[in-house]
PABA-216157 format. One record per residue: x, y, z of N, C-alpha, C, O, CB in turn; residue number from 1. Coordinates in Angstrom, 1 decimal, decimal comma. Glycine has a CB too. Layout:
<pts>
+--------+--------+--------+--------+--------+--------+--------+--------+--------+--------+--------+--------+--------+--------+--------+------+
!    n_u !    n_v !    n_w !   ca_u !   ca_v !   ca_w !    c_u !    c_v !    c_w !    o_u !    o_v !    o_w !   cb_u !   cb_v !   cb_w ! guvo !
+--------+--------+--------+--------+--------+--------+--------+--------+--------+--------+--------+--------+--------+--------+--------+------+
!      X !      Y !      Z !      X !      Y !      Z !      X !      Y !      Z !      X !      Y !      Z !      X !      Y !      Z !  NUM !
...
+--------+--------+--------+--------+--------+--------+--------+--------+--------+--------+--------+--------+--------+--------+--------+------+
</pts>
This chain:
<pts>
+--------+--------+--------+--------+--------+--------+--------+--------+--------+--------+--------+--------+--------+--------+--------+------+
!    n_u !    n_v !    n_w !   ca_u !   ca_v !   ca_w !    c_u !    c_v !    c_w !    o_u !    o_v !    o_w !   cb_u !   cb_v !   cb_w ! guvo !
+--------+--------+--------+--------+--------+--------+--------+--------+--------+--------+--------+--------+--------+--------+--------+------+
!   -0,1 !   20,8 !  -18,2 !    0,4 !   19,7 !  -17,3 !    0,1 !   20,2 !  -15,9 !    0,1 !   21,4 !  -15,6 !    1,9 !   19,4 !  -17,6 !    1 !
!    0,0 !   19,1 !  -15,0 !   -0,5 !   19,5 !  -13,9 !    0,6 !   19,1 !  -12,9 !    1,4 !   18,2 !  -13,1 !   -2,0 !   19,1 !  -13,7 !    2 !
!    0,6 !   19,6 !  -12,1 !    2,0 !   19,0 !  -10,7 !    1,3 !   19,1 !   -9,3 !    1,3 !   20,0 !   -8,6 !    3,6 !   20,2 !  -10,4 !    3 !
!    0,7 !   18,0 !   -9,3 !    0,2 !   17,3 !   -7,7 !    1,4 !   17,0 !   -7,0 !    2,4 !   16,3 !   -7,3 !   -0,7 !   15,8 !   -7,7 !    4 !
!    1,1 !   17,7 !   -5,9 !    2,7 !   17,1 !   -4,9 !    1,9 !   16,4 !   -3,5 !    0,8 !   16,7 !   -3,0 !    4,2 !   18,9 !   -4,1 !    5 !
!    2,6 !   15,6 !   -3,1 !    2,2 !   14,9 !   -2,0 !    3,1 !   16,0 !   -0,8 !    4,3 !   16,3 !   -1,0 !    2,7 !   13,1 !   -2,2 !    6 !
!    2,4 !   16,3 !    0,1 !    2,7 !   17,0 !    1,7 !    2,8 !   16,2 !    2,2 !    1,7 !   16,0 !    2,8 !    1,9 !   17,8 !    2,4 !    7 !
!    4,1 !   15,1 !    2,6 !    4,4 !   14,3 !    3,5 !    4,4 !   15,0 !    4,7 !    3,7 !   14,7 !    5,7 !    5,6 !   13,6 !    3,3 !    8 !
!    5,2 !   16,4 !    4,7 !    5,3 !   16,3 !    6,2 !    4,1 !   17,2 !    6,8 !    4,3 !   17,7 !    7,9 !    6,7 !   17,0 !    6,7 !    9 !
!    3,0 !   17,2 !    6,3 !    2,1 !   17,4 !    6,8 !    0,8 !   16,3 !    7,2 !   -0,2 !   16,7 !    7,7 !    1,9 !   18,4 !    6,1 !   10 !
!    1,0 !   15,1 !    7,0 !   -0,1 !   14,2 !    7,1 !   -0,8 !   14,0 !    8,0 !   -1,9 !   13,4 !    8,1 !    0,2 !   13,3 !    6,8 !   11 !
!    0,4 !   14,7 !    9,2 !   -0,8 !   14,1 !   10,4 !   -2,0 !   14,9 !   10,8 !   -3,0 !   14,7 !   11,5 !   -0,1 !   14,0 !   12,0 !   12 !
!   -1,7 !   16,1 !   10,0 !   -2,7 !   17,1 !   10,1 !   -3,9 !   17,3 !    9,0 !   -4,6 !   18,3 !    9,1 !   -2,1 !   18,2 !   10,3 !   13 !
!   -3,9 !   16,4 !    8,1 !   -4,4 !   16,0 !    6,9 !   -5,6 !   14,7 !    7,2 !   -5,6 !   13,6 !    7,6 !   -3,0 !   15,6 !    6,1 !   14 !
!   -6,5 !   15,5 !    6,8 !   -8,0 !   13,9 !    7,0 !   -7,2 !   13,0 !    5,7 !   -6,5 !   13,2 !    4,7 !  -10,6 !   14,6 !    6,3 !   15 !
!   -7,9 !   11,8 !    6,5 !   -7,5 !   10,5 !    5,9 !   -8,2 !    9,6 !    5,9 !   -8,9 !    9,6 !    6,9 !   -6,5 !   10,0 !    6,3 !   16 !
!   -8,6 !    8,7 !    5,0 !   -9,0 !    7,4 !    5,2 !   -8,9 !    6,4 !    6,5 !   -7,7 !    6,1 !    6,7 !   -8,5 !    6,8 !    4,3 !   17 !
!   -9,6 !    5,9 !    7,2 !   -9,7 !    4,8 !    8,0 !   -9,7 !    3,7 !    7,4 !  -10,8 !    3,5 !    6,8 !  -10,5 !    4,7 !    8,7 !   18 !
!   -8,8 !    2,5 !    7,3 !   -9,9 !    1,1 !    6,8 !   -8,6 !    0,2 !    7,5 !   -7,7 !    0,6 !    8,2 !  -10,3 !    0,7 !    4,5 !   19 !
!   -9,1 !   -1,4 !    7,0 !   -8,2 !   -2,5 !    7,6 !   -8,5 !   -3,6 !    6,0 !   -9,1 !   -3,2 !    5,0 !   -9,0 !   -3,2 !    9,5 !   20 !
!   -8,0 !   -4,6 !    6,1 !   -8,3 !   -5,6 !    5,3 !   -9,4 !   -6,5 !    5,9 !   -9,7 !   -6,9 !    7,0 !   -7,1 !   -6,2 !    5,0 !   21 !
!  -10,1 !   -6,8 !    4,5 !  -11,0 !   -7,6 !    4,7 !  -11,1 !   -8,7 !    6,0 !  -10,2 !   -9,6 !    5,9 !  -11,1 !   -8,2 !    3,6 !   22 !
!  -11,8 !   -8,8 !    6,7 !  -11,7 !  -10,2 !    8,1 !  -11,0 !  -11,4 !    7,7 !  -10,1 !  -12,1 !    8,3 !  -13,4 !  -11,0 !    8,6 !   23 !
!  -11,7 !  -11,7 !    6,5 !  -11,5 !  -13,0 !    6,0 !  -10,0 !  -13,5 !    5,3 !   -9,6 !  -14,7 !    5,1 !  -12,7 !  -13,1 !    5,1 !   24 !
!   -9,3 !  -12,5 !    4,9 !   -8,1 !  -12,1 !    4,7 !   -7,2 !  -12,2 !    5,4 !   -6,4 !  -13,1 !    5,1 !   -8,0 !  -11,1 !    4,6 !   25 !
!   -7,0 !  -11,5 !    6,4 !   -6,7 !  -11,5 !    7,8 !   -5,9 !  -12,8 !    8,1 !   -6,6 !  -13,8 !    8,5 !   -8,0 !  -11,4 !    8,6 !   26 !
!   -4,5 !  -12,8 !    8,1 !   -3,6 !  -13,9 !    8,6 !   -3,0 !  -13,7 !   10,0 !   -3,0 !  -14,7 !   10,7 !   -2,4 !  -14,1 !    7,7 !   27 !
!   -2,6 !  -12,9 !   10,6 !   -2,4 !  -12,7 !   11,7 !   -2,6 !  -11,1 !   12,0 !   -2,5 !  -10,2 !   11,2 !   -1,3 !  -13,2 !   12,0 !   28 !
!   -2,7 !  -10,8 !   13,7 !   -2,7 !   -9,2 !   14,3 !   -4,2 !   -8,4 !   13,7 !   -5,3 !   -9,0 !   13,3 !   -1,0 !   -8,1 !   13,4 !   29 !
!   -4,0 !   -7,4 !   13,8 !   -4,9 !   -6,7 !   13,8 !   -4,7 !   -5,4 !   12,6 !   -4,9 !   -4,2 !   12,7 !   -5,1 !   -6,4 !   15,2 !   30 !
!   -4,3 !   -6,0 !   11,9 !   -3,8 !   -4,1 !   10,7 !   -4,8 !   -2,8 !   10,7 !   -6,0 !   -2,9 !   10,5 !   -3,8 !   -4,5 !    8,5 !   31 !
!   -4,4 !   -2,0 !   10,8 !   -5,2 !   -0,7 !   10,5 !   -4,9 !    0,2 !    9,4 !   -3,8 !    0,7 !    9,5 !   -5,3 !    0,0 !   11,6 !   32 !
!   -5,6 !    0,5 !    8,7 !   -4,8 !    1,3 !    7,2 !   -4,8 !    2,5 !    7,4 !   -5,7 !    2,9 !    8,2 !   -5,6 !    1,2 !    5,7 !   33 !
!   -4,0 !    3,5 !    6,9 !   -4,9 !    5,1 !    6,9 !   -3,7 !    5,3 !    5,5 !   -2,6 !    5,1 !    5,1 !   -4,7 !    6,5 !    8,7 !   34 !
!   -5,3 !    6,1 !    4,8 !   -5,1 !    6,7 !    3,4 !   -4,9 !    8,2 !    2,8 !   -5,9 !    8,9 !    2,6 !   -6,1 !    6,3 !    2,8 !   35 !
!   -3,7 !    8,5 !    2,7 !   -4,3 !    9,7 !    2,1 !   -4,1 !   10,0 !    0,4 !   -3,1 !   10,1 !   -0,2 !   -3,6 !   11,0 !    2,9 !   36 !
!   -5,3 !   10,0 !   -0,1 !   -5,4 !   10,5 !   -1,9 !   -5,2 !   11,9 !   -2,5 !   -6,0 !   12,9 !   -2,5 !   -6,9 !   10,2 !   -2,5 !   37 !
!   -4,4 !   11,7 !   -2,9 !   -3,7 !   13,2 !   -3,7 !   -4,2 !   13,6 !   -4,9 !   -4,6 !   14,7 !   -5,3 !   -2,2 !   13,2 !   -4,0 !   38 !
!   -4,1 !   12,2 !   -5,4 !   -4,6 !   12,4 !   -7,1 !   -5,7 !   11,5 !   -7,4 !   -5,7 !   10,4 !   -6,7 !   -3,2 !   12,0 !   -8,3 !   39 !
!   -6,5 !   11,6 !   -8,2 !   -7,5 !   10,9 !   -8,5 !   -7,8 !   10,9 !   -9,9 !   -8,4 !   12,0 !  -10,1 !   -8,4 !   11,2 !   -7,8 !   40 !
!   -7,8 !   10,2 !  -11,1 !   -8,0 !   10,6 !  -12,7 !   -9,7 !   10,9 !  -12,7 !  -10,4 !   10,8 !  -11,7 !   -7,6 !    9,1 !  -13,9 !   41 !
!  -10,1 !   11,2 !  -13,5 !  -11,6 !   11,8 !  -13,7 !  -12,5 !   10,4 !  -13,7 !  -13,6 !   10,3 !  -13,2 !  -11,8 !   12,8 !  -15,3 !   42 !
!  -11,7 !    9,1 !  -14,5 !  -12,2 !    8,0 !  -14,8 !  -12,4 !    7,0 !  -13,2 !  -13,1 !    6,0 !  -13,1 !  -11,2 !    7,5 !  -15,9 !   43 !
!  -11,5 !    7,7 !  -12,3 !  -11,2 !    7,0 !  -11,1 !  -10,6 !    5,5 !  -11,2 !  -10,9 !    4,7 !  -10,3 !  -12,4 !    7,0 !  -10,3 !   44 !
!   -9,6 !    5,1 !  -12,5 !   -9,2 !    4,1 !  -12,4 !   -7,7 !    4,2 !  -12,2 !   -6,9 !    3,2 !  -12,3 !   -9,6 !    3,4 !  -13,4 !   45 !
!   -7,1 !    5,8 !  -11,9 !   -5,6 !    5,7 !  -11,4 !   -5,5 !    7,1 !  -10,4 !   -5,6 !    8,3 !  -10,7 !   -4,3 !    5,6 !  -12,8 !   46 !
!   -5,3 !    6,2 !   -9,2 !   -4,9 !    7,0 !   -7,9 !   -3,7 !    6,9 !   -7,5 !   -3,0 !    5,9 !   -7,7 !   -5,6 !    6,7 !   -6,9 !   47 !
!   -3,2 !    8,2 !   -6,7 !   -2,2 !    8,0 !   -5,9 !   -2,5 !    8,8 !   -4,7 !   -3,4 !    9,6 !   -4,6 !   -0,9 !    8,3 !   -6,5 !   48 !
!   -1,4 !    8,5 !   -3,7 !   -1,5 !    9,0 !   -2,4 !   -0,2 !    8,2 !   -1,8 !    0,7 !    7,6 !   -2,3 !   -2,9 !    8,7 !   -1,7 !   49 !
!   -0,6 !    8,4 !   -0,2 !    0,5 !    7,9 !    0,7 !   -0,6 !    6,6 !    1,7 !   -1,7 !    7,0 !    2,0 !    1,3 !    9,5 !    1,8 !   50 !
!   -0,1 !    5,4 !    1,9 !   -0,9 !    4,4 !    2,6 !    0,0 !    4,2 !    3,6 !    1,3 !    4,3 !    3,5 !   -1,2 !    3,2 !    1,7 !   51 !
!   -0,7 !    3,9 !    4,9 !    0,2 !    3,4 !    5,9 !   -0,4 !    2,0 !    6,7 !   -1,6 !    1,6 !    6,6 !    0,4 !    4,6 !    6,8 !   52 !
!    0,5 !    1,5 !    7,5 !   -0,2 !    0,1 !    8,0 !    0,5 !   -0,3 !    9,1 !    1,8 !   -0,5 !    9,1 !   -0,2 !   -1,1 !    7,0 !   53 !
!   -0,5 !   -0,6 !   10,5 !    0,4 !   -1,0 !   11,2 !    0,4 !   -2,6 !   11,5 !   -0,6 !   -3,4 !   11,1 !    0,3 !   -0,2 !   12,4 !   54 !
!    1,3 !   -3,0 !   12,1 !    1,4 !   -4,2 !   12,0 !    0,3 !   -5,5 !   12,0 !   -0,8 !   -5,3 !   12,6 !    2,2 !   -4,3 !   12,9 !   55 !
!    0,7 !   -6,7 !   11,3 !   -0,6 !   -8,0 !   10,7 !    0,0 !   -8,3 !    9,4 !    0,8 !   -7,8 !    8,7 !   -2,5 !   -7,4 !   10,5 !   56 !
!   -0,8 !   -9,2 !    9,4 !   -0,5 !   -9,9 !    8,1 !   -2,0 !  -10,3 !    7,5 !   -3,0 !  -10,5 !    8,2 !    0,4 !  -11,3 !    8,3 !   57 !
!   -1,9 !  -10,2 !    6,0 !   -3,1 !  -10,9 !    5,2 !   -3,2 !  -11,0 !    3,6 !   -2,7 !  -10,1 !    3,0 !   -4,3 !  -10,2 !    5,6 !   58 !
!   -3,7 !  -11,7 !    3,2 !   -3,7 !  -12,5 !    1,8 !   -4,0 !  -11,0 !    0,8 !   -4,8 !  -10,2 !    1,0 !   -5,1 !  -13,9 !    1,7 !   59 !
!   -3,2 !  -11,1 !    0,0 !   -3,7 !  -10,4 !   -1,2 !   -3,5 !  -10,9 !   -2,3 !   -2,6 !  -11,7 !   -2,6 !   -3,3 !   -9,2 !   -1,3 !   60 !
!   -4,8 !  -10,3 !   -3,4 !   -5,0 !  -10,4 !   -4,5 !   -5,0 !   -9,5 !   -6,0 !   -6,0 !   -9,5 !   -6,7 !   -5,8 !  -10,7 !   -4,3 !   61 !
!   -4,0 !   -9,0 !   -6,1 !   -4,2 !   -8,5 !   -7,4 !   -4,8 !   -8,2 !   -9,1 !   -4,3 !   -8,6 !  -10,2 !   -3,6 !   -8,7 !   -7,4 !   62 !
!   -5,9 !   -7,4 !   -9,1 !   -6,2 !   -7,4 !  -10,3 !   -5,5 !   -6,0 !  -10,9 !   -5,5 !   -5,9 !  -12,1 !   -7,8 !   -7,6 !  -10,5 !   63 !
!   -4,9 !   -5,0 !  -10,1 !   -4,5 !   -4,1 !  -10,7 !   -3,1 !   -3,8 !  -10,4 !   -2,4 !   -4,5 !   -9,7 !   -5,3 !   -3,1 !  -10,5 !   64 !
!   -2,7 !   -2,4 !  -11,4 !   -1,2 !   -2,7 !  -11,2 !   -0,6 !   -1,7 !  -10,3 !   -0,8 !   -0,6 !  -10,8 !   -0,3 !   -2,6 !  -12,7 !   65 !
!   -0,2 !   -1,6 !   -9,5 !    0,5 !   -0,8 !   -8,2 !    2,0 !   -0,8 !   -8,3 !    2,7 !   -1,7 !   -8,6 !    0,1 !   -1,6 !   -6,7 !   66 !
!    2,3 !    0,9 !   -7,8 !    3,8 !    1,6 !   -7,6 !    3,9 !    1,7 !   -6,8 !    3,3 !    2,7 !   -6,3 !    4,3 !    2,7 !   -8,0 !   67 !
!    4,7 !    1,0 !   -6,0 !    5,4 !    1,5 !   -3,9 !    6,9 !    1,9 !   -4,2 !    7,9 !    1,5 !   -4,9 !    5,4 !   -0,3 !   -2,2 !   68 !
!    6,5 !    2,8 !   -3,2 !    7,9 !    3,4 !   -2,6 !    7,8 !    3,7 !   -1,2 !    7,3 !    4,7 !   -0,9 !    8,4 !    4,8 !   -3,3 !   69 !
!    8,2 !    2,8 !   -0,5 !    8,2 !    2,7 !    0,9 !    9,3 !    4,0 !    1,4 !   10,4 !    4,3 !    1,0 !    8,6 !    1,0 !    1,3 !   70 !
!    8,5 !    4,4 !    2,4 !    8,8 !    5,5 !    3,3 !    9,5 !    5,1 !    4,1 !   10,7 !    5,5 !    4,2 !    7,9 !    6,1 !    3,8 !   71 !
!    9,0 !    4,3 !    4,9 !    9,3 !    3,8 !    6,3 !    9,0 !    2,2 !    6,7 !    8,4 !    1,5 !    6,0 !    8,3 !    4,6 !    7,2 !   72 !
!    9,4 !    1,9 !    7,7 !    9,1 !    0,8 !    8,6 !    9,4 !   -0,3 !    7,6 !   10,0 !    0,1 !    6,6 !    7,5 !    0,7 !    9,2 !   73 !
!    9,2 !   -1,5 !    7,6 !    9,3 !   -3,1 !    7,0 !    8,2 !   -3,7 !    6,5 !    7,3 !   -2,9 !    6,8 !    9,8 !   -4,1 !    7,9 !   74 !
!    7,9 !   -4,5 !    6,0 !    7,0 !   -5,2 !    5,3 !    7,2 !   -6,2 !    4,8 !    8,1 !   -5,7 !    4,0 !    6,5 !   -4,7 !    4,5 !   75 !
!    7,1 !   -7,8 !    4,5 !    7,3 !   -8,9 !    3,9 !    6,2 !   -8,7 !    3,0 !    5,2 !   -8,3 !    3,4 !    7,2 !  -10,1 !    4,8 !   76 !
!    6,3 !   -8,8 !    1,5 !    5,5 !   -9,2 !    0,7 !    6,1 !  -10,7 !    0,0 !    7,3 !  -11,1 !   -0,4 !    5,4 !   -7,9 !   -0,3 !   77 !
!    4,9 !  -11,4 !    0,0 !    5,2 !  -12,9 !   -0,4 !    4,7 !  -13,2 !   -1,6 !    3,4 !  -13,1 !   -1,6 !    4,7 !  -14,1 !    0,5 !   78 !
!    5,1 !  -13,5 !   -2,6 !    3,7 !  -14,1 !   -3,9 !    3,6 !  -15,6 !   -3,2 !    4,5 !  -16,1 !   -2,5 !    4,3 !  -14,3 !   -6,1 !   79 !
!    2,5 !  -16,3 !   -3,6 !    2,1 !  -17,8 !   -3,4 !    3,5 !  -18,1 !   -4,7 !    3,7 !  -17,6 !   -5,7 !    0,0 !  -18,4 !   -3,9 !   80 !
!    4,5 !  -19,3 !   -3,9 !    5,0 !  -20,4 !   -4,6 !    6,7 !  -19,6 !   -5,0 !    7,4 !  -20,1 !   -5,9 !    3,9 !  -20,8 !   -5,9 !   81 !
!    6,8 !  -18,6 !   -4,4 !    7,7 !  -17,8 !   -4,5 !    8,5 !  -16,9 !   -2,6 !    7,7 !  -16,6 !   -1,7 !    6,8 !  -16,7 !   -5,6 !   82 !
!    9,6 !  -16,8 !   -2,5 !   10,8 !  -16,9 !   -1,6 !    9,5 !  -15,2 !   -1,0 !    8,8 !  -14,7 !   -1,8 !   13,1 !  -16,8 !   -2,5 !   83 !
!    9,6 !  -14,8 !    0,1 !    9,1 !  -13,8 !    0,7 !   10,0 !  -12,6 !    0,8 !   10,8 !  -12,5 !    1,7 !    8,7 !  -14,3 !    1,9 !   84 !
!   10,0 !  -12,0 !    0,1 !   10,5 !  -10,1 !   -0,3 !   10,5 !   -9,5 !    0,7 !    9,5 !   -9,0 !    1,1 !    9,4 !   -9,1 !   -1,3 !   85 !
!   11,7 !   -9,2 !    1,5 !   11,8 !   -7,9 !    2,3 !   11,8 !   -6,6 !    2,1 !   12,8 !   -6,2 !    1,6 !   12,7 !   -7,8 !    2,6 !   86 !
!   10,8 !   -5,5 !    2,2 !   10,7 !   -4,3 !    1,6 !   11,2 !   -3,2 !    2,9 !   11,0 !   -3,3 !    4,1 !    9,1 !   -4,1 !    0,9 !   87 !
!   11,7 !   -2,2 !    2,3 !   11,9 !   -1,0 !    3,7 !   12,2 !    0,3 !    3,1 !   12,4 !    0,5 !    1,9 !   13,4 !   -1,4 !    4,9 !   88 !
!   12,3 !    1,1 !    3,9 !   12,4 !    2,8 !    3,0 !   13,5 !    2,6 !    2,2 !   14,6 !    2,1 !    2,2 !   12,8 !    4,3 !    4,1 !   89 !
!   12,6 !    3,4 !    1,2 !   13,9 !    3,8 !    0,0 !   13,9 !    2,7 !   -1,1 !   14,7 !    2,8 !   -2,1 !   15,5 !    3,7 !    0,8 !   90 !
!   12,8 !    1,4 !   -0,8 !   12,6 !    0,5 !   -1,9 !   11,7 !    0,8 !   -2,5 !   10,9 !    1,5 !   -1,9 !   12,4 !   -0,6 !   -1,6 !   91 !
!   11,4 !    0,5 !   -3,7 !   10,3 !    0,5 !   -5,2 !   10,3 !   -0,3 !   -5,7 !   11,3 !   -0,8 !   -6,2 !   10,5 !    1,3 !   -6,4 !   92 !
!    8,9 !   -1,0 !   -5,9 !    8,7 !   -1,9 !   -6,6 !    7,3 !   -1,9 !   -7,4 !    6,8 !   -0,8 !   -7,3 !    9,0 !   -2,9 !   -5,8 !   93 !
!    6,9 !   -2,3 !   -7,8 !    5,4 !   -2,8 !   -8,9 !    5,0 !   -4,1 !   -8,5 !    5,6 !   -5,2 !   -8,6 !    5,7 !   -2,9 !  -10,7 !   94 !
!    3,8 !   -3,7 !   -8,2 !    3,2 !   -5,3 !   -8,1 !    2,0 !   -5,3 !   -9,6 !    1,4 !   -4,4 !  -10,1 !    1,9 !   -5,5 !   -6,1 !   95 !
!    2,1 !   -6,3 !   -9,9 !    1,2 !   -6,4 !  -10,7 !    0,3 !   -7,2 !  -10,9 !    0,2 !   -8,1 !  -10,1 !    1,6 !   -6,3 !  -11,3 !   96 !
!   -0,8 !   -7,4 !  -12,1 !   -2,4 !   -7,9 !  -11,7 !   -1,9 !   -9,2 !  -12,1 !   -1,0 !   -9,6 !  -12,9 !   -3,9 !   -7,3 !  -12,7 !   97 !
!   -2,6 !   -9,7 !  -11,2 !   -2,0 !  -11,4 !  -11,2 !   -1,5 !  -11,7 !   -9,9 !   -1,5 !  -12,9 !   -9,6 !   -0,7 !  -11,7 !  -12,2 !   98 !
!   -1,0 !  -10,6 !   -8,9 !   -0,1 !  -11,2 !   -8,1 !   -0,8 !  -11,8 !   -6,6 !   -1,1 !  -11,1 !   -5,6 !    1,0 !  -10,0 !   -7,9 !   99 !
!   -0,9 !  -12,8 !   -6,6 !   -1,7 !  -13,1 !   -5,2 !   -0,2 !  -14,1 !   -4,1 !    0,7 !  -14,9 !   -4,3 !   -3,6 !  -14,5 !   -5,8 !  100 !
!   -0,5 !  -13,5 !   -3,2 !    0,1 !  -13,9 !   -1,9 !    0,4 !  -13,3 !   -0,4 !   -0,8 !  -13,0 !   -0,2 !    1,0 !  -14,2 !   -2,2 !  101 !
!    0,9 !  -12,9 !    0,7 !    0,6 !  -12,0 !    1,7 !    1,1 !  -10,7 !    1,9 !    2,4 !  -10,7 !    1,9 !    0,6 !  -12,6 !    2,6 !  102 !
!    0,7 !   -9,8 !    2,1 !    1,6 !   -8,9 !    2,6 !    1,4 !   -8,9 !    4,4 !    0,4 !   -9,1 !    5,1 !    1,4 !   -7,3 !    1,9 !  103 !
!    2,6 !   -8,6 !    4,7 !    3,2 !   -8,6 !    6,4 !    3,4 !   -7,5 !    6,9 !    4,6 !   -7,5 !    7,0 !    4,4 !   -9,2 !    6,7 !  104 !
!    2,9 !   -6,5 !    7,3 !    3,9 !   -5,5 !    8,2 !    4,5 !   -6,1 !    9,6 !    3,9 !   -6,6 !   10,6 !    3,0 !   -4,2 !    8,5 !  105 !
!    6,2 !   -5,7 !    9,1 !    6,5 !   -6,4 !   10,6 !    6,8 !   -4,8 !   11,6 !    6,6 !   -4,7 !   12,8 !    8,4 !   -7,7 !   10,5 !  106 !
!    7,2 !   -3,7 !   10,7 !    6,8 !   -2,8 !   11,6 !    5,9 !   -1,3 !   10,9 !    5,9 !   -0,9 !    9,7 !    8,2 !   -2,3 !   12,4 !  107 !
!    5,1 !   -0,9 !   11,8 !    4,3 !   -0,2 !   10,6 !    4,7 !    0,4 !    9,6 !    5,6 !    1,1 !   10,0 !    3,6 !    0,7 !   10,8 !  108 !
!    4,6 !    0,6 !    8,3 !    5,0 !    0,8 !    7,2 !    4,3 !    1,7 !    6,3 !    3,2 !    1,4 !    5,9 !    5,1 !   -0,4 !    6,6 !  109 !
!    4,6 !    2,8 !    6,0 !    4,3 !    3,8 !    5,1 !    4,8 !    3,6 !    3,5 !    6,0 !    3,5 !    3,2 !    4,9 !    5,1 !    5,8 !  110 !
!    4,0 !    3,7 !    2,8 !    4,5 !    4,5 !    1,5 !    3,9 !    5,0 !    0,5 !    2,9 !    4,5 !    0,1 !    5,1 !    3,8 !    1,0 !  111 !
!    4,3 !    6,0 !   -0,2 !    3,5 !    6,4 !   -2,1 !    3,3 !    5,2 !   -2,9 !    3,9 !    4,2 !   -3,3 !    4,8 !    7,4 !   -3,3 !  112 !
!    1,9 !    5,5 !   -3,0 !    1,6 !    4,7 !   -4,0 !    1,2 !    4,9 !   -5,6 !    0,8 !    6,0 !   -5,6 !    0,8 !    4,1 !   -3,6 !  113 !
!    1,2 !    4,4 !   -6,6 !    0,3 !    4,8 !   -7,8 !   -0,3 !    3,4 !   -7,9 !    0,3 !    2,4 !   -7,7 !    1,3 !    5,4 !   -9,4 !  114 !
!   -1,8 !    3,3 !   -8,4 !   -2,7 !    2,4 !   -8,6 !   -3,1 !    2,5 !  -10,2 !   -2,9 !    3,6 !  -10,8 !   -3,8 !    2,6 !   -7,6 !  115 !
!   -3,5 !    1,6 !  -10,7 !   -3,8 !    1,8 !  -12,2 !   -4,6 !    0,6 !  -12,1 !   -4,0 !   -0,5 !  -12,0 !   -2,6 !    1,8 !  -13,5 !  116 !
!   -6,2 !    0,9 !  -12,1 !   -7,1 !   -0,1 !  -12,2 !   -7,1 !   -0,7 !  -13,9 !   -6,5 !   -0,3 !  -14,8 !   -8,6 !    0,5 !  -11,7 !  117 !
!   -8,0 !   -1,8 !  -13,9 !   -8,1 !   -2,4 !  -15,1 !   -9,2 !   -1,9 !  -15,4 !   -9,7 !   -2,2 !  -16,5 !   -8,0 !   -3,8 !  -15,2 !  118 !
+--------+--------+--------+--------+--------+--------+--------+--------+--------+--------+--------+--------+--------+--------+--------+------+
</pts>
């Protein structure tokens, strides 16, 4: 058995991913992502790490199933046709494949994730 630990308090000194969401996505602001991957399966269909985001909004689409545990800051997650979810440190939740509607950072927002592609 193996024990990957995530070094929160080292991240800032830790290379990371750059990215943003797609343009076309893109509901309001300007979001910027940064990634860091801890674990990776051999198959590369389940990762984890720590994701962060600063503030914007934009559409998402779910085909896989995702574990948050928010660190920090706020986030609205909305499904289409459903009441808009307040998230903040210390919350956990699962999104799962199917789930399409926006996420918001209202202030930048950190958290662990686990991913499990299809």
């Amino acid at each position: 058995m193996t024990l990957v630990r995530f070094p929160l308090g080292e991240l800032e000194r830790l290379p990371f991913e750059a990215g943003a969401p797609a343009s076309e996505r893109v509901v309001s602001g300007a979001p910027a992502f940064r990634t860091w991957t801890f674990e990776e399966s051999a198959d590369g269909k389940t990762f984890a790490g720590v994701w962060e985001s600063t503030p914007g909004k934009w559409r998402i689409v779910y085909d896989e199933w995702e574990y948050c545990s928010i660190l920090s800051g706020v986030s609205i997650v909305a499904r289409e046709g459903e009441p808009p979810q307040r998230v903040s440190a210390g919350e956990a939740f699962v999104l799962q494949p199917g789930f399409v509607g926006t996420w918001e950072v209202v202030e930048t927002t950190r958290k662990l994730f686990v991913v499990r592609l299809p």
